[in-house]
C-alpha positions in Angstrom: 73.6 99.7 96.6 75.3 96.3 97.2 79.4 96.4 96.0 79.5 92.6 96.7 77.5 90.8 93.9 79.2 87.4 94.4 79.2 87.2 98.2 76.0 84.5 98.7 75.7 85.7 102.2 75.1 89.5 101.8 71.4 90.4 101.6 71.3 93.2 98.7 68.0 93.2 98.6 65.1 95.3 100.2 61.2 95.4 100.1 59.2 97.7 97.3 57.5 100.1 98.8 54.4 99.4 97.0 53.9 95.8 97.1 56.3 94.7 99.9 58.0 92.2 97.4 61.7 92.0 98.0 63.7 93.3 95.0 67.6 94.0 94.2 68.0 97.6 96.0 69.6 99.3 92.7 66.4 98.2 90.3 64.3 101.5 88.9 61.4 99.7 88.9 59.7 96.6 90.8 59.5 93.3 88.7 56.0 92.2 90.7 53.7 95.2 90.9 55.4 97.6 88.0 55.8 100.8 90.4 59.1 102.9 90.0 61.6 103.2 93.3 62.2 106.4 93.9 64.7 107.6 96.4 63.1 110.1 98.2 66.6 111.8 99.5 67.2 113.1 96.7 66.3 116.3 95.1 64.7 116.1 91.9 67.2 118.3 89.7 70.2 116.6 91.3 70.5 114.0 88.5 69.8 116.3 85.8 72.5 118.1 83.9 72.9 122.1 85.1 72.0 123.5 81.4 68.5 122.2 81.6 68.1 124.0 85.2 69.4 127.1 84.2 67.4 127.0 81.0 64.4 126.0 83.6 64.9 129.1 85.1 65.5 131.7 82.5 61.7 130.4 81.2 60.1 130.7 83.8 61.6 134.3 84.4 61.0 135.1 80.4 57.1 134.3 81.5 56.8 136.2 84.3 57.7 139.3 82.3 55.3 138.0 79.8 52.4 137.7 82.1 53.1 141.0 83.7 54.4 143.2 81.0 51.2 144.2 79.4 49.5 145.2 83.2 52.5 146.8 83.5 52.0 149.0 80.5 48.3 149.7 81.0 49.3 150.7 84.7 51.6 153.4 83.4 49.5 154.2 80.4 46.7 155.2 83.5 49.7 157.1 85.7 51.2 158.8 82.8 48.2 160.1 82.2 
């Protein structure tokens, strides 16, 4: 991102990766063509706040069990006898 927003003679801008036009380097989205910048270097849950990962995670956990809790049961109902 450019620190020096009065200085006439730094360049703080670079070209959209979608249309080529050249744009500010700190804009989320490209004035011309409409497409979004997206820094690729960084991870998509680095930005996001840590209760929505772990929340993220106990789902996803909570539905596996879900999905293999009744094979489960039928698989011991069949050993068990």
């Amino acid at each position: 991102m450019c620190d020096e927003y009065f200085d006439v003679d730094d360049d703080c801008s670079i070209p959209c990766p979608a249309c080529g036009a050249e744009i500010y380097d700190d804009v989320p989205m490209c004035p011309q063509c409409g497409e979004y910048i997206v820094d690729s270097g960084r991870p998509f849950w680095s930005n996001k706040p840590r209760w929505l990962f772990r929340l993220a995670v106990i789902l996803v956990i909570l539905a596996a069990i879900g999905f293999a809790l009744p094979w489960l049961s039928t698989l011991f109902r069949l050993v068990g006898g």
